[in-house]
PAVEX-716570 format. One record per atom (N, C-alpha, C): residue in three letters; x, y, z. Coordinates in pm, whole numbers, plus 50000, padded with zeros to 5 digits. Atoms other than C-alpha are relative to their C-alpha. Layout:
ALAXYZ
...
% end
This chain:
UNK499805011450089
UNK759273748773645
UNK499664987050074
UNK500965014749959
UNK757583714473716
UNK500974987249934
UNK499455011750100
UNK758883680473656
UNK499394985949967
UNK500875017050023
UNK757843646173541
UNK501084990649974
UNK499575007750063
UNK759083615973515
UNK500084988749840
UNK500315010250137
UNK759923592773185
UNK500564991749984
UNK499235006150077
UNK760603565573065
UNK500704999949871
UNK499214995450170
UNK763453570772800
UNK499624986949884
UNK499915017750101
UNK763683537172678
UNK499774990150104
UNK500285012349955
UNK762883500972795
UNK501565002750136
UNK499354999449881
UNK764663498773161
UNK501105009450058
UNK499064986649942
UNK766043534773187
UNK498805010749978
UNK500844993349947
UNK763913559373343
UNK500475018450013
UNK499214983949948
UNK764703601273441
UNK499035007349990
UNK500504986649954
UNK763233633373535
UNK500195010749887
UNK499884989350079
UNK762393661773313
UNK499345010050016
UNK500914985549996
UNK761323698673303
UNK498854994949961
UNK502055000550080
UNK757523706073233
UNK499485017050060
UNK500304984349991
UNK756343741073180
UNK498594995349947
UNK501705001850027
UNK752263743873261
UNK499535011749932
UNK501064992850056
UNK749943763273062
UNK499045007250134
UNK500954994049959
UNK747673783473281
UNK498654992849966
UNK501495007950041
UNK744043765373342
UNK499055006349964
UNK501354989150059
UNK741373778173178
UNK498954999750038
UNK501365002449889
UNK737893782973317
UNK499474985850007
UNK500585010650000
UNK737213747373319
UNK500774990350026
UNK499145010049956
UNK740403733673440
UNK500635001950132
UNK499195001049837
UNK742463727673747
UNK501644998649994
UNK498375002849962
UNK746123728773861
UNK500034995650104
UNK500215012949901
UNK746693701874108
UNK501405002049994
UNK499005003849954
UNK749893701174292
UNK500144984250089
UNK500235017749969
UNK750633662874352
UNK500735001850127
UNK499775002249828
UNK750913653574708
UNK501114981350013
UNK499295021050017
UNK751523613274631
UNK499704998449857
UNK500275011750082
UNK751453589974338
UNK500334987650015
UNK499535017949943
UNK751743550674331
UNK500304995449882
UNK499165005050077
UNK753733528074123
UNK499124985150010
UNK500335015150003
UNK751513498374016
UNK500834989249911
UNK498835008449984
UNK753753474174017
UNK500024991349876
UNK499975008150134
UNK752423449573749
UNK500355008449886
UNK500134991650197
UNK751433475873434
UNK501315005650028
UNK498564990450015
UNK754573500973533
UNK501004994050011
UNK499395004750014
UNK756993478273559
UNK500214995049878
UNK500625009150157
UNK755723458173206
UNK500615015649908
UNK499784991850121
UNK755993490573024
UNK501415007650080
UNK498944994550004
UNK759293502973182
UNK500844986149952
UNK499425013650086
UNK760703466273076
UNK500315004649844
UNK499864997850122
UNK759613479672757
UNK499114982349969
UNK501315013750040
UNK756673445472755
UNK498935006949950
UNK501144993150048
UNK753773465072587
UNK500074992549863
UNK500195004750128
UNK752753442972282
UNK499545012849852
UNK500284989450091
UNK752483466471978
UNK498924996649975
UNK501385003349961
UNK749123449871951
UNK499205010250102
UNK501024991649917
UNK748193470572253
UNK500185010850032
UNK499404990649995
UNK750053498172190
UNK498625015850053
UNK501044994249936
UNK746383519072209
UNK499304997450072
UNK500185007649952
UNK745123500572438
UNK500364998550153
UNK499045001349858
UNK747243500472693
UNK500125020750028
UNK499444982549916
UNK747563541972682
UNK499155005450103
UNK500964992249872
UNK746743561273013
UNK499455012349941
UNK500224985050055
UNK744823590573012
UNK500485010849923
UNK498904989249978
UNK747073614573050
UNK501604997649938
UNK498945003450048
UNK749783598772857
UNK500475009749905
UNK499264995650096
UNK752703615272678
UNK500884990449919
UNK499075009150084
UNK754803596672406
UNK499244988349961
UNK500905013850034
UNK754203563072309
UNK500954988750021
UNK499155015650019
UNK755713525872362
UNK500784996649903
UNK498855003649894
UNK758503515772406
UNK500745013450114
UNK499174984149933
UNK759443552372504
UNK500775007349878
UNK500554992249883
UNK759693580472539
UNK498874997550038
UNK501255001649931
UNK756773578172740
UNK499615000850155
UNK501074996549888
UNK754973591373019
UNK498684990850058
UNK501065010549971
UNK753303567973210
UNK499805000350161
UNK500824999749848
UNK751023566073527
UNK498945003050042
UNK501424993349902
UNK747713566473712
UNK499535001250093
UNK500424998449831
UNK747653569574029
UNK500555011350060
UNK499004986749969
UNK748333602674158
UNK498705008450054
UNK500004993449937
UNK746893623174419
UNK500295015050076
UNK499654989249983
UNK746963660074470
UNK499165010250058
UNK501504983949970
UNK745353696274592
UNK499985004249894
UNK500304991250070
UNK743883719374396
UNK500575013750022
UNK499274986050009
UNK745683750874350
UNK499155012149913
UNK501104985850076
UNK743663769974076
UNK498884990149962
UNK500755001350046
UNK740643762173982
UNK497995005550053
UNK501664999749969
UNK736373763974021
UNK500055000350169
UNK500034997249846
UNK735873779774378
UNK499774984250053
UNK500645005849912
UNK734093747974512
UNK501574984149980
UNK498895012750041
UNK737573721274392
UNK501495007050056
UNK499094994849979
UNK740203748974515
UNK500374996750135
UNK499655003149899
UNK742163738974796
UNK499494988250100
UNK500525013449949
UNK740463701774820
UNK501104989649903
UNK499355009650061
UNK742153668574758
UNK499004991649894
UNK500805005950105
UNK741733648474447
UNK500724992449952
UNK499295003950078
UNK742553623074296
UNK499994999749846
UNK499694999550109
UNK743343618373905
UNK500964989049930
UNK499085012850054
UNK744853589373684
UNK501155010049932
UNK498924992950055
UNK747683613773588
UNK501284992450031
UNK498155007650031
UNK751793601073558
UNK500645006250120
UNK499244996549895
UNK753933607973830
UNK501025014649923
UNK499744984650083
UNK754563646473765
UNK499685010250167
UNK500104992149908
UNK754813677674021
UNK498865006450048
UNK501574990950032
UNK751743695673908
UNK499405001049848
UNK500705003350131
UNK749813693673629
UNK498625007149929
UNK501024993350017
UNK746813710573443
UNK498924992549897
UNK501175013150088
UNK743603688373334
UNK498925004450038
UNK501544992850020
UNK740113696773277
UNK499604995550167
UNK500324998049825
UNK738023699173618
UNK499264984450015
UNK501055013350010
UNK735883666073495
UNK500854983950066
UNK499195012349954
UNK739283644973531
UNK500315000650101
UNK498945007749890
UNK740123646173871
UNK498584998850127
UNK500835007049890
UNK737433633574160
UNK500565004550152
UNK499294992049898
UNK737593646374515
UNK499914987550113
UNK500075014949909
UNK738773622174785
UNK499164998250148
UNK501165001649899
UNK736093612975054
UNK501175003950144
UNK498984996249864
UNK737833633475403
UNK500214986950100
UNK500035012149901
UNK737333596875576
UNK501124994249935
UNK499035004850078
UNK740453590375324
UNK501235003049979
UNK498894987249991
UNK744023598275385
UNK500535004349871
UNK499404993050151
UNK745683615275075
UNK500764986849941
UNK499185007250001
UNK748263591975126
UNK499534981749940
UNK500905008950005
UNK745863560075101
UNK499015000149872
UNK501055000250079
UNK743823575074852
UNK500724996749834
UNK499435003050110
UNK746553566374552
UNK499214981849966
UNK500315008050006
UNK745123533574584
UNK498455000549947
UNK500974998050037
UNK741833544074437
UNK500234993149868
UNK499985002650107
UNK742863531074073
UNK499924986350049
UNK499775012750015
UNK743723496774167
UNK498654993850088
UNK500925001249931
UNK740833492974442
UNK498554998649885
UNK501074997850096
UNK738683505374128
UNK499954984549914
UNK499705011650154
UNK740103475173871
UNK499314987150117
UNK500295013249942
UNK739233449174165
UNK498395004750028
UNK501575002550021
UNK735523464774196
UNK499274993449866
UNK500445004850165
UNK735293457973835
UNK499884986449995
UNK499245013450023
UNK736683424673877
UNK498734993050071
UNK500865009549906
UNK734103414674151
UNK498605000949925
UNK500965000350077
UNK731243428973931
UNK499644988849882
UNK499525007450035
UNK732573409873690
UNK499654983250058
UNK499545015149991
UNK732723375973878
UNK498494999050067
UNK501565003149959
UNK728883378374006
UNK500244990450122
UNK500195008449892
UNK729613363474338
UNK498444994150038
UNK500945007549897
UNK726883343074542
UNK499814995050119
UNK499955005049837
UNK725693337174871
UNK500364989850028
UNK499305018550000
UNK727703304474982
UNK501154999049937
UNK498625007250114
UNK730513304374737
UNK500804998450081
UNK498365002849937
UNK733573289974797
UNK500785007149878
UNK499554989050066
UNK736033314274639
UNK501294997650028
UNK498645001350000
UNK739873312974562
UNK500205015249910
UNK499124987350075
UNK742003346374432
UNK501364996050040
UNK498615006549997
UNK745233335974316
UNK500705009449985
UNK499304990949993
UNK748053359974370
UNK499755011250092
UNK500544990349878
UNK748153383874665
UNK500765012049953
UNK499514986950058
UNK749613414274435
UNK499095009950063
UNK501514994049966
UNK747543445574464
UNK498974998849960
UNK501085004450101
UNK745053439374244
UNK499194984250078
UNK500675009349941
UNK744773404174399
UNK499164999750168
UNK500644999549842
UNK744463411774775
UNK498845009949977
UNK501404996749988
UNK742013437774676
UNK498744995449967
UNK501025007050033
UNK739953415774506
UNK499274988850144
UNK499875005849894
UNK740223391874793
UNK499475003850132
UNK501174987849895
UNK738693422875052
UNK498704999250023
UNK501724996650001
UNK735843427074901
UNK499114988649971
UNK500755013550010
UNK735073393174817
UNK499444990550108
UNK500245007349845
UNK735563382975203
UNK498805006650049
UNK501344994849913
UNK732493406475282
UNK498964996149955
UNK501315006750019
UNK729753386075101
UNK500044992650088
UNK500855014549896
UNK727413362375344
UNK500604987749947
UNK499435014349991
UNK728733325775421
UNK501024995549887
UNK499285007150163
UNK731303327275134
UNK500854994350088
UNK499025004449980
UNK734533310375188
UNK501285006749902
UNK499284995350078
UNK737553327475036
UNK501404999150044
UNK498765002449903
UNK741013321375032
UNK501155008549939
UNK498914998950077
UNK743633338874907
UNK501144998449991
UNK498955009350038
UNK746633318774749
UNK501245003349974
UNK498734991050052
UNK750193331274681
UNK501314988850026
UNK498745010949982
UNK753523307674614
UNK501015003850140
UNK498854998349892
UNK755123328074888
UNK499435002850129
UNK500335001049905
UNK754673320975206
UNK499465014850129
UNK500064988949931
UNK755223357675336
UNK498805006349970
UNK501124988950054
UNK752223372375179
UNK498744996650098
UNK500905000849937
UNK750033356575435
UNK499975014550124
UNK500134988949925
UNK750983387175620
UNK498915008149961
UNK501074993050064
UNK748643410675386
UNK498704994949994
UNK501545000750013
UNK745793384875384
UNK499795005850156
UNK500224993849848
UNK746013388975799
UNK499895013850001
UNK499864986450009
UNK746023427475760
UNK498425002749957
UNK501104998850060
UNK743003424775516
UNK498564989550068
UNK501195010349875
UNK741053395375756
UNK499314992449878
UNK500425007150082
UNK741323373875467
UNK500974989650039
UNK499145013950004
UNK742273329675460
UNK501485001549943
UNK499005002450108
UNK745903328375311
UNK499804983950027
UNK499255019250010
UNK747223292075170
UNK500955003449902
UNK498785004850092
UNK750413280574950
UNK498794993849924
UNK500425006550107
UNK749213266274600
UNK499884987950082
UNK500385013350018
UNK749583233574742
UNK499564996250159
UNK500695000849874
UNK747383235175066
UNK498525006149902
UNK500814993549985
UNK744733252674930
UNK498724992949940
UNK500895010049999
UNK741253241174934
UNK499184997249858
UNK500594997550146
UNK739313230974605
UNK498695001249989
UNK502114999849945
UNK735333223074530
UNK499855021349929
UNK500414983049980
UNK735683264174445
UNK498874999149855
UNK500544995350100
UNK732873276674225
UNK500115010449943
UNK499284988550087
UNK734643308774136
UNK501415005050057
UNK499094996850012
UNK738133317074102
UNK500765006749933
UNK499574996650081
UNK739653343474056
UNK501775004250013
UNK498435002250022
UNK743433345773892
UNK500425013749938
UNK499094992650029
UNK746133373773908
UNK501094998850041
UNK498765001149954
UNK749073359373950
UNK500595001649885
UNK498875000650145
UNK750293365173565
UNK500654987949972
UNK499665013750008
UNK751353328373558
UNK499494993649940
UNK500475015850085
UNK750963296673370
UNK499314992650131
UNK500055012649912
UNK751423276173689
UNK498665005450064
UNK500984995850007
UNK748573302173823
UNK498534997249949
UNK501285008150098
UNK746253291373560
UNK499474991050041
UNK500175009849998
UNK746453260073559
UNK499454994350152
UNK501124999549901
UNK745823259173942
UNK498585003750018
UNK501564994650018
UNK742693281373915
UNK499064987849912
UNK500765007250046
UNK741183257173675
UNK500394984850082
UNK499665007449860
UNK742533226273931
UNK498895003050091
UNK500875000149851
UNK740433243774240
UNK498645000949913
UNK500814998750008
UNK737583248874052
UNK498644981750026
UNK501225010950024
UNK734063226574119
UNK499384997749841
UNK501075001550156
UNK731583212673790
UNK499615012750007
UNK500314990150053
UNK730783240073646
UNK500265018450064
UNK499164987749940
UNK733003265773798
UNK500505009249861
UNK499084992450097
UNK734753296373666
UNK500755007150021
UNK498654990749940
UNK737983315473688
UNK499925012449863
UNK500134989650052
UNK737803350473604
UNK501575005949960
UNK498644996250042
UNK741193360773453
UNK500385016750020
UNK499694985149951
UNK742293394573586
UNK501505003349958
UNK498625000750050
UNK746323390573446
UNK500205002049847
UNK499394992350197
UNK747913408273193
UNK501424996550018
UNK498345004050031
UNK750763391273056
UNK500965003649874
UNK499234989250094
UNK751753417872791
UNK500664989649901
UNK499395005050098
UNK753913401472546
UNK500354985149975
UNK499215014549978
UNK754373365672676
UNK499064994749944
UNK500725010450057
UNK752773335572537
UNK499184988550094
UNK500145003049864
UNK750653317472813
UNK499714984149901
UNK501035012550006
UNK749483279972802
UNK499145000750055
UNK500715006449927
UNK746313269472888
UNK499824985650030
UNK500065023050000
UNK745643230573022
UNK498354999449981
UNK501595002750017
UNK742243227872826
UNK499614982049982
UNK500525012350028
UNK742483188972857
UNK499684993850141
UNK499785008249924
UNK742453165673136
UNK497745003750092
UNK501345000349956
UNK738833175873329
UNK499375012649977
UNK500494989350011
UNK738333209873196
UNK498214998149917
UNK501784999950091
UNK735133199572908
UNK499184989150097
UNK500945007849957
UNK733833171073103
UNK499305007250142
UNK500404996549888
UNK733733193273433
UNK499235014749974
UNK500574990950067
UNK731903219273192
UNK501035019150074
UNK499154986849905
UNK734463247773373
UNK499825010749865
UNK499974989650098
UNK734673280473201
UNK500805017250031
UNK499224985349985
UNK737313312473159
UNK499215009849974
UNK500624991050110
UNK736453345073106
UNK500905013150072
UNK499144988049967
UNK738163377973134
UNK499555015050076
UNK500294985649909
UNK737993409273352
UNK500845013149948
UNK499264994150011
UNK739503441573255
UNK499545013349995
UNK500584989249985
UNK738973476173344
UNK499255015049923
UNK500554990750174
UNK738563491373046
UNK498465006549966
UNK501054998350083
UNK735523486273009
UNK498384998550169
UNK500785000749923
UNK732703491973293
UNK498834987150042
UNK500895012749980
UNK731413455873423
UNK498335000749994
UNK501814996749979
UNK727803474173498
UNK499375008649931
UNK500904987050078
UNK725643489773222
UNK499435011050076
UNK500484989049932
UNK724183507573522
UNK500905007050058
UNK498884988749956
UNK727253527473613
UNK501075000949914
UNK498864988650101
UNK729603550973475
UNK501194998450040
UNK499004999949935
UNK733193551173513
UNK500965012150159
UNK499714991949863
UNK733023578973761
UNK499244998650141
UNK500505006749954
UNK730523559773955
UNK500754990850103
UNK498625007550002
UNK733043530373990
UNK501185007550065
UNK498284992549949
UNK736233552274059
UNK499505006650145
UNK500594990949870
UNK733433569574341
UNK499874984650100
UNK500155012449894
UNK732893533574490
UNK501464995750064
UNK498425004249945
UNK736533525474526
UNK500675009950084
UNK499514988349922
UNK737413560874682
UNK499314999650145
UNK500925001949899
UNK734433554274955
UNK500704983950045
UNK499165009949928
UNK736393519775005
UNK500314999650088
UNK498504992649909
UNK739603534975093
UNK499775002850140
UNK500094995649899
UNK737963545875416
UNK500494988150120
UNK499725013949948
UNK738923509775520
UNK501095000950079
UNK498585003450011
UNK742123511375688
UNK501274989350030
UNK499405011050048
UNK743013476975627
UNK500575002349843
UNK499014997350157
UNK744093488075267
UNK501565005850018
UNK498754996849948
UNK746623504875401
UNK501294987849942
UNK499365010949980
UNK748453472975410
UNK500404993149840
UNK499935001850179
UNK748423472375011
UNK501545007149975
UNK498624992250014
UNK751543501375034
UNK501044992750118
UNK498685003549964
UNK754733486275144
UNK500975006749961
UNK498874997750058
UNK757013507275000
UNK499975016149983
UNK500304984750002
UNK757753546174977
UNK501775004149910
UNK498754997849979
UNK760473563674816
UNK499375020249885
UNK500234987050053
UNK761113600074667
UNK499495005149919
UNK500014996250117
UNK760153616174370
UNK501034998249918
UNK498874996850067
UNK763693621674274
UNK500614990449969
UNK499035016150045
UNK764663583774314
UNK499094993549950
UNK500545018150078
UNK762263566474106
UNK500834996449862
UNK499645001650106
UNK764743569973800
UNK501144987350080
UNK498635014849901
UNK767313543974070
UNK498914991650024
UNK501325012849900
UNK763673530274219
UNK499944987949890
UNK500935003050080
UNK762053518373936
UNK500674989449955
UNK498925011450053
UNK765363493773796
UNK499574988150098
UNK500195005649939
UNK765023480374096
UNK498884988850033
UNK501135006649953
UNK761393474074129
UNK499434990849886
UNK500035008950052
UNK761303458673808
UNK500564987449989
UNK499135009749983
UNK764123432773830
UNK499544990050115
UNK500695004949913
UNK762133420974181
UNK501155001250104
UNK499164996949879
UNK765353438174373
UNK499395006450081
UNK500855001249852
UNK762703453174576
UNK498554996049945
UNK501885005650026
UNK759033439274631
UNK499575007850029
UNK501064991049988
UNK757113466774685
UNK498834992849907
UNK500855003550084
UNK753743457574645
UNK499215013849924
UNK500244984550057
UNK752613496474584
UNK500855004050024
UNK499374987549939
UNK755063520374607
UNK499285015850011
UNK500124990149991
UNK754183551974720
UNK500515011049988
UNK498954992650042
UNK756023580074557
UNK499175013250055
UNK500074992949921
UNK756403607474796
UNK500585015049960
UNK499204986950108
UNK756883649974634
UNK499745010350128
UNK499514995749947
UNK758403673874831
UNK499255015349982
UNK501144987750005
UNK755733710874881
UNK501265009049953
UNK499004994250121
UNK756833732674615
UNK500155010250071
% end
């Protein structure tokens, strides 16, 4: 007998049986090694923040139930192969599946993790993926000066890969002072909002904030643009479209993974670029946080309320 976690309802969580089906010639049973707890979306929908607006929208793969809960939710998850197609049996893989013991999904959904990649490291393949998107997305240039606001995961990874274009300048910004630890880790600028340098011709914002915003459009140069990477689920945001936004011709625009930034690649393409990342092990420095399988129904209260910061957690399952 196998288990998974669920959310019952909005900020109460628990563990439940799960009896697998046998895979059929074209599927796999994957015993999960790790999964990760992204902090923004899984928190939002254990809150019970999922706008009924995005009720489809917002579903994972692999989702059971539906919003507000019951519901099965998670994609980051990491495992071996146990049964399946000689050449996937007894290799690691990852899979956007829910934090669950073992699981059985066609052979197409789960991707095998590059051996230069620890298992452990390789949960970070989903979020690594949303910030390739993001950079595709923001069409860097040789020279830019570059701001990423919020040093979440999502932000510092954006912030990585942005520091490896020629002569850019990049800084990444965060209200709290401690987070300059993670840019140092990643061999990226930190600053506080109110140090940080302006003149930027692209900026991009995940801090889920107003005050966020409104900075990003602040650092930007004439004819700059801040790529919006924040999902603020149910809240109501302001924008400040007056003061030098039309005369300095600036311009928003949105990023979101959904949807593949590059007509010339596929989403398994993408999910293969972010796994070849991982080999980095400055990412590393993205997981702060670890805890059992058995305690994410105590974790999870926690990690929403901001009684702990974990910026990933790494949820750790015990060999069956």
């Amino acid at each position: 007998m196998e288990r998974a976690f669920w959310v019952q309802k909005p900020d109460e969580g628990e563990i439940r049986s799960v009896t697998l089906r046998d895979p059929g010639p074209d599927e796999v049973l994957v015993r999960t090694l790790y999964s990760g707890v992204s902090r923004g979306t899984e928190t939002l929908v254990f809150r019970g923040g999922v706008p009924a607006s995005q009720y489809d929208v917002m579903r994972a793969p692999f989702q059971e139930g539906d919003f507000p809960g019951p519901v099965k939710y998670g994609y980051l998850n990491v495992g071996v192969v146990d049964q399946g197609p000689s050449e996937l049996r007894g290799r690691t893989v990852f899979c956007l599946y829910p934090h669950q013991t073992a699981y059985v999904v066609p052979a197409s959904a789960v991707t095998l993790v590059p051996d230069a990649v620890p298992p452990g490291r390789a949960i970070l393949a989903g979020t690594v993926e949303t910030a390739v998107n993001a950079v595709w997305d923001a069409r860097p240039r040789l020279g830019d000066r570059i701001a990423v606001i919020g040093a979440g995961m999502v932000g510092s990874s954006v912030a990585k890969l942005l520091s490896g274009f020629p002569a850019t300048r990049v800084q990444l910004i965060d209200v709290d002072p401690r987070q300059k630890e993670i840019a140092d880790a990643l061999g990226v600028d930190f600053s506080t909002p109110e140090e940080a340098l302006g003149d930027c011709d692209l900026v991009v914002h995940a801090s889920a904030s107003e005050a966020g915003l409104a900075k990003a459009l602040e650092l930007l140069a004439p004819e700059g643009e801040v790529v919006e990477l924040s999902w603020y689920g149910d809240r109501k945001v302001s924008v400040p479209l007056g003061e030098n936004f039309h005369s300095r011709r600036l311009t928003i625009r949105s990023s979101q993974v959904g949807t593949v930034a590059r007509p010339d690649r596929s989403y398994a393409q993408r999910l293969g670029v972010a796994l070849d990342l991982l080999a980095d092990p400055a990412f590393e420095a993205l997981v702060n946080g670890e805890c059992a399988f058995d305690d994410l129904p105590s974790v999870l209260p926690r990690l929403a309320t901001n009684e702990l910061s974990a910026r990933c957690l790494r949820v750790m399952y015990q060999p069956q």
